[in-house]
N, C-alpha and C positions, 0 to 999 in steps of 0.2 A: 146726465150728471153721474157721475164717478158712485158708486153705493161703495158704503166703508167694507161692507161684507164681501164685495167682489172681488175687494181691490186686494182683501185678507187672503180671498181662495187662490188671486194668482200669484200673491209671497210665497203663498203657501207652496204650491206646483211648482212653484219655478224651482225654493228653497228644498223641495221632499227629493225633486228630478237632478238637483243640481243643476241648473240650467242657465249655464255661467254667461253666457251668448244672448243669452234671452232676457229683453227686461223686461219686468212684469205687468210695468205698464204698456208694454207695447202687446200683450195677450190680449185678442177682442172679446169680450167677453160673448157674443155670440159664436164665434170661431170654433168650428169642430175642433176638439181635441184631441181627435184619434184620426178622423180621415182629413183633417187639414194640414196646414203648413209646419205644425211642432210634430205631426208625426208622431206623435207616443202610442206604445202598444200595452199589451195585457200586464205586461209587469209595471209599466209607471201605473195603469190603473192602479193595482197592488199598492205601490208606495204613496197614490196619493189617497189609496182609504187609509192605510195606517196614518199618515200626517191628519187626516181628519179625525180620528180618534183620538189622538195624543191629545189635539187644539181643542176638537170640541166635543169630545167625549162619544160621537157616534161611532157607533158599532153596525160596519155593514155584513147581513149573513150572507149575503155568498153574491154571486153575480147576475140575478134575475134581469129578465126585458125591462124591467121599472130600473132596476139598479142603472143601467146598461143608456136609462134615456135620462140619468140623473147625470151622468157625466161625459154628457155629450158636449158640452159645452161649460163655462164658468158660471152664466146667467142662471143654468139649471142647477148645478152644483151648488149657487147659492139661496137657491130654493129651498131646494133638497135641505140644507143645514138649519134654516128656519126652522120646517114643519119641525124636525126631527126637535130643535132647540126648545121648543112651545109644547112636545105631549112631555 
């Protein structure tokens, strides 16, 4: 089942990346996001912490191994946005 928050992080990526080719729904939200088929590197990371900031107000401090396995994927990404939305 589609979670409303996954379907948010990949408007999100797609809308931060411009990713005009790419539709959001067709993101799996397992799908690596850096060593898979979109290919994005250290700077779409960059654009998609700022898009997450803007939406939901998290502030990531810099790019830790935790950081680093929060956006390996959407499923984590929309983890990650939980915890951060709940302290």
């Amino acid at each position: 089942s589609a979670d409303m928050l996954e379907t948010e992080i990949r408007e999100l990526i797609v809308d931060s990346l411009k990713l005009e080719d790419i539709a959001a729904e067709s993101i799996d939200v397992d799908e690596p996001l850096f060593d898979g088929s979109l290919g994005l590197d250290s700077i779409d990371a960059l654009e998609i912490g700022i898009a997450l900031r803007k939406r939901y107000g998290i502030v990531i401090e810099s790019a830790t191994e935790e950081v680093k396995s929060h956006f390996q994927n959407v499923r984590n990404l929309a983890a990650f946005v939980r915890t951060k939305r709940q302290s």
